[in-house]
N, C-alpha and C positions, 0 to 999 in steps of 0.2 A: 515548524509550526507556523500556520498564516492565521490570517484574522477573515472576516467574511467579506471582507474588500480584499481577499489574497495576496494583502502585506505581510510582508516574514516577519514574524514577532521573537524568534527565537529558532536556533537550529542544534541539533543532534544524532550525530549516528551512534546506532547500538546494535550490539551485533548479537544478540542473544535469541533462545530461542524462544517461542511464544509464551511458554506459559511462564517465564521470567522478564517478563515487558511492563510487571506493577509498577517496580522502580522507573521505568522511564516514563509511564504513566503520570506517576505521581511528580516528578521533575515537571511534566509537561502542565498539571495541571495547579502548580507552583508559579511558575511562569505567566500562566492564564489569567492565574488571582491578581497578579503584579499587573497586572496591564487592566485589569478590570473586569474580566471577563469570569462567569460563577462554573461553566461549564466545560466541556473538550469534547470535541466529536471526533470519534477515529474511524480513519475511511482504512479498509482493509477488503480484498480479493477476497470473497467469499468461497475459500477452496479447502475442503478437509478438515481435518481436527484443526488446524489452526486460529482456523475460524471462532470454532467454539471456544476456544482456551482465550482468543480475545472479548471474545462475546462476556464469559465469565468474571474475565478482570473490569472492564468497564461496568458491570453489575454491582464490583465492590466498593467502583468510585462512583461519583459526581461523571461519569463520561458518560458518554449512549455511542453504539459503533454504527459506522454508516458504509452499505456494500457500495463496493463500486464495480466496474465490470474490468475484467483483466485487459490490456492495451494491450492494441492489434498488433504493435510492435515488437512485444515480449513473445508471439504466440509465433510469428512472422519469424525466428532467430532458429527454429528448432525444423531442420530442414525434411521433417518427414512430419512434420504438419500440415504443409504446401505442396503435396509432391507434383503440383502440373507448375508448378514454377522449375522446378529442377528441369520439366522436358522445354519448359517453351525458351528458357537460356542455354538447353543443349539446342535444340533447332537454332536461335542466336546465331550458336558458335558454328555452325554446319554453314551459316548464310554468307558467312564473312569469306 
């Protein structure tokens, strides 16, 4: 959890599935109070129901959720995403 100067004000991993993220919500926005802050914005991948299911829980609190767009490095890991990368490292390896 950072602040809008992107200070760490608190940290937690949780490993559960979306629609059981109240509780770390509500942790987070316990935390938020403690340091001053009324609100909590949650930045979440706008991808599939999970989306919604966080959409939902922020409607029950004090949060509002904020899309972000998926990193180019997450999308980059899955190698039939990129397939002219796979031929330009086989050419690479042909060159050597």
């Amino acid at each position: 959890m950072v602040d809008h100067d992107v200070r760490v004000l608190a940290r937690k991993t949780v490993r559960v599935k979306a629609f059981r993220l109240g509780e770390a919500l509500g942790w987070a926005l316990a935390r938020a109070r403690a340091k001053g802050f009324a609100r909590v914005t949650v930045a979440c991948e706008p991808t599939g129901p999970r989306w919604l299911q966080v959409q939902r829980l922020c409607a029950r609190q004090p949060c509002s959720p904020a899309p972000v767009k998926p990193s180019r490095r997450q999308r980059g890991k899955n190698p039939r995403s990129r397939p002219e990368c796979r031929h330009q490292r086989k050419n690479l390896r042909q060159a050597d």
